[in-house]
C-alpha positions as CSV (number, residue, x, y, z in Angstrom):
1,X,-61.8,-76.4,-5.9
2,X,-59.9,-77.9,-3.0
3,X,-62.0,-80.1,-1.6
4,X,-60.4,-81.0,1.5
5,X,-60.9,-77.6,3.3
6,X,-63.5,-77.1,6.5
7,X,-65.5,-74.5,4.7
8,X,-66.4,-76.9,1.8
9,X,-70.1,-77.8,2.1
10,X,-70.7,-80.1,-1.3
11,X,-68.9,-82.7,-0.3
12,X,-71.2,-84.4,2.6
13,X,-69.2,-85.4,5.9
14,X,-66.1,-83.3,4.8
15,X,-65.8,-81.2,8.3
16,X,-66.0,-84.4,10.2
17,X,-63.8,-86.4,8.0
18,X,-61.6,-84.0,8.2
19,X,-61.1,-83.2,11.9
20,X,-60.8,-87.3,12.4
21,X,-57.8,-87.8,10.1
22,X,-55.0,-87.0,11.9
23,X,-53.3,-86.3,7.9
24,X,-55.2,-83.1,7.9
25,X,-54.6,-81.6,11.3
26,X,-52.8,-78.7,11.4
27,X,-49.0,-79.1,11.1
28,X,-46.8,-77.2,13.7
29,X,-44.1,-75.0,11.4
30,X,-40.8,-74.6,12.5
31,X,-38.4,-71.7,11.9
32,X,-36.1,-72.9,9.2
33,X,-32.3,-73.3,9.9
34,X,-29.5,-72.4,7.7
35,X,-27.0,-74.4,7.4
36,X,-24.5,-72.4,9.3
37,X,-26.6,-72.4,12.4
38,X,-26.7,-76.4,11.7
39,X,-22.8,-76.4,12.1
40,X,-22.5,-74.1,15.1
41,X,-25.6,-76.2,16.9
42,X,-23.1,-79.1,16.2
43,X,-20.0,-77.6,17.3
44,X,-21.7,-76.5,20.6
45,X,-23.0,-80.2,21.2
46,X,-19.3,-81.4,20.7
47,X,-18.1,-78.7,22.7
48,X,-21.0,-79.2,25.7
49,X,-19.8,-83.0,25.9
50,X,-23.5,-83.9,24.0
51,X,-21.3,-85.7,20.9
52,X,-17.6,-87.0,22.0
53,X,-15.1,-88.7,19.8
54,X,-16.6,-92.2,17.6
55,X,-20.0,-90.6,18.4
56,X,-22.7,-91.7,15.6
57,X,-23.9,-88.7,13.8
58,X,-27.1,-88.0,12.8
59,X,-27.9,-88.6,8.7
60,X,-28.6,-85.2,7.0
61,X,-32.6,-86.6,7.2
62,X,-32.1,-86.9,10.6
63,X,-30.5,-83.6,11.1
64,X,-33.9,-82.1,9.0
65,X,-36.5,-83.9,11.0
66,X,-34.4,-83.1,14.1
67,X,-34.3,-79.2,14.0
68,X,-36.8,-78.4,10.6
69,X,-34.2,-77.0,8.1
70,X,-35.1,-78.5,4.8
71,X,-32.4,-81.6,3.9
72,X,-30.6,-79.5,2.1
73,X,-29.4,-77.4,4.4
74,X,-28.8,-80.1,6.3
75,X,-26.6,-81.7,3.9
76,X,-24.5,-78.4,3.3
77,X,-24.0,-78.2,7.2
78,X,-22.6,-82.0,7.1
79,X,-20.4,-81.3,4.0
80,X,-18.8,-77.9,5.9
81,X,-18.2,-80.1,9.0
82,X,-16.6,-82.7,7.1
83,X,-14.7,-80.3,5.3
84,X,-13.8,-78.9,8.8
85,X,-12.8,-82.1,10.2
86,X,-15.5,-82.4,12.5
87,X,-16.9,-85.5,11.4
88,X,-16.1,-88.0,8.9
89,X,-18.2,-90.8,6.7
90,X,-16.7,-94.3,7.6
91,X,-16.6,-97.4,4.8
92,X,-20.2,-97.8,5.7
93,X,-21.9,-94.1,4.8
94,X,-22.4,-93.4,8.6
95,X,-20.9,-90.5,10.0
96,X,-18.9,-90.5,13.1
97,X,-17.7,-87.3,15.3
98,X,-13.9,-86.8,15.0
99,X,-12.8,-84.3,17.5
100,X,-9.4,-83.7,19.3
101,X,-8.8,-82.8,22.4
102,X,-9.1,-79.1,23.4
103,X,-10.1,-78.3,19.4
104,X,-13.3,-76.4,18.9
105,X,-14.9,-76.5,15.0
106,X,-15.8,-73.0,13.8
């Protein structure tokens, strides 16, 4: 039994309860991204001017909250564009856009 549903009646004040909470209103779903789509909506940013060169990056939680691929997606599409020489990781962990001049990442 699952009580937190609208068309439970045992449970006195569940309908009202439940359309006060803002944890149980309905939760907008996003189309899921792979993580090649991740790397070509970052290329396209760098390439648009949106990220230049010593830009911050965006955390692979970031990137999932940002666009609604799951983190691990997000973390394959970092690891390709460090790999690519896109980005890089600095001393700190934070990832910084590292792109030359006239070079577009594929």
């Amino acid at each position: 039994m699952n009580p937190f549903t609208a068309t439970n009646f045992r449970l006195p004040g569940i309908r009202s309860f439940i359309t006060r909470c803002s944890m149980f209103q309905q939760v907008e779903t996003r189309k899921s991204h792979s993580s090649s789509e991740l790397v070509a909506f970052a290329n396209e940013a760098v390439r648009t001017g949106h990220f230049r060169n010593g830009d911050r990056f965006p955390t692979p939680d970031e990137i999932s909250k940002l666009t609604g691929a799951s983190v691990v997606e997000s973390l394959d599409a970092v690891t390709i564009l460090i790999k690519e020489g896109a980005i890089r990781q600095l001393p700190s962990g934070q990832l910084s856009i590292l792109s030359q001049p006239g070079r577009v990442c594929l």
